[in-house]
N, C-alpha and C positions, 0 to 999 in steps of 0.2 A: 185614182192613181193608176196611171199606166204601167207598161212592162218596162217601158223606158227610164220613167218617173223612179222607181224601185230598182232599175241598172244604174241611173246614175245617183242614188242614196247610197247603196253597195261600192261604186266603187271611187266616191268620195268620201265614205267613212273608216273611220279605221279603229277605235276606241269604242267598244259596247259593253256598257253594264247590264249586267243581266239582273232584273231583282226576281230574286225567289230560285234563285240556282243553286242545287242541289248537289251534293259530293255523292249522291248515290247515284252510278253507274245507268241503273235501269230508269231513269228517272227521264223525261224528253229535257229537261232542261239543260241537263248533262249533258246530255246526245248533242244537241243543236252546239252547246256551248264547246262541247270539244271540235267540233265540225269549223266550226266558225275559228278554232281559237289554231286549227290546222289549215286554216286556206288564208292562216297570216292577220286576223283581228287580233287585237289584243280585249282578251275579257276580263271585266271587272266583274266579279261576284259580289253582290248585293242580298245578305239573307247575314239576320242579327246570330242566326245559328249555329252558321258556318263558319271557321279562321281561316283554313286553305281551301280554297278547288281547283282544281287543275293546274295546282305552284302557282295562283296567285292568291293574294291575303285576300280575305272577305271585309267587306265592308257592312256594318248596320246601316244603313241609310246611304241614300245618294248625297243627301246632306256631307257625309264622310268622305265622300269619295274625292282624293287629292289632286285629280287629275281631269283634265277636261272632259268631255262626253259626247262622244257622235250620233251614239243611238242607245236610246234605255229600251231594252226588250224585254216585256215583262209576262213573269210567271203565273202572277198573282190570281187570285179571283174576282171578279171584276166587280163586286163591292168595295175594294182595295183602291179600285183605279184612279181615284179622286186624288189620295194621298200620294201615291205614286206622279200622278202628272204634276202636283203641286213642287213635289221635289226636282221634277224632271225640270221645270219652266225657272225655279231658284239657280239650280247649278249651271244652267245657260246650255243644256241639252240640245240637239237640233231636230231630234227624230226620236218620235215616238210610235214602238212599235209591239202594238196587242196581240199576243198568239191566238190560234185556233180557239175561239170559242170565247173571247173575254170582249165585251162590249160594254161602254158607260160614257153612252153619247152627251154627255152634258160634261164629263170632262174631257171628252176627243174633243169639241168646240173649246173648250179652255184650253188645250193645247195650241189647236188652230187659234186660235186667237190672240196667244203670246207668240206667235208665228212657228212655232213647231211643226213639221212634216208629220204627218199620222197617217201610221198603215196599221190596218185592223185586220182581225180573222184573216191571219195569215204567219206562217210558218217561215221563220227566219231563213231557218236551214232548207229548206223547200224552193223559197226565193232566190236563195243564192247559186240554187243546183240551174234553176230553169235561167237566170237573167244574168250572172256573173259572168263576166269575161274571164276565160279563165287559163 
């Protein structure tokens, strides 16, 4: 994936659910998710735990979630990531995208393979600083 590849993902998406997004502050998910949800995403919070984060409802599952999906960015641990992309590839997601340090190459291929974009070991909010037009 290029820098390009990842400017033009950013500024044809607009819709990201986050799964495993956090209402606590200190939290990187938070962090990313309010960053994101100030340079005009709309975030969909994905965690059975949460109701609100950042004024919007939380969803338990992508499965849940009423509205279309540009990019699932997930929180998760990367045992998780199977189930995650299964729901990603259901709701007709188009990008799938692993933070720092979450790998599960057998379902990045499962993603790629139902034609999903997959960016790994990488920082949403990171990418957006360095490739956004802004």
């Amino acid at each position: 994936m290029t820098s390009s590849d990842i400017a033009n993902v950013l500024a044809n998406s607009k819709t990201i659910a986050v799964v495993g997004l956090s209402s606590k502050p200190d939290r990187a998910s938070y962090m990313v998710a309010a960053y994101l949800q100030q340079h005009g995403y709309r975030i969909i919070p994905v965690n059975p735990r949460e109701s609100v984060v950042l004024g919007e409802p939380a969803y338990a599952s992508l499965a849940d979630v009423p509205v279309p999906i540009d990019i699932v960015d997930v929180f998760r641990v990367s045992s998780e990531v199977p189930g995650v992309v299964a729901d990603a590839i259901a709701c007709g997601a188009k990008v799938l995208w692993l933070q720092l340090d979450i790998h599960h190459a057998e379902a990045e291929q499962q993603a790629r393979d139902a034609g999903l974009t997959v960016i790994t070991d990488a920082c949403l909010k990171v990418a957006h600083q360095l490739y956004a037009s802004h």
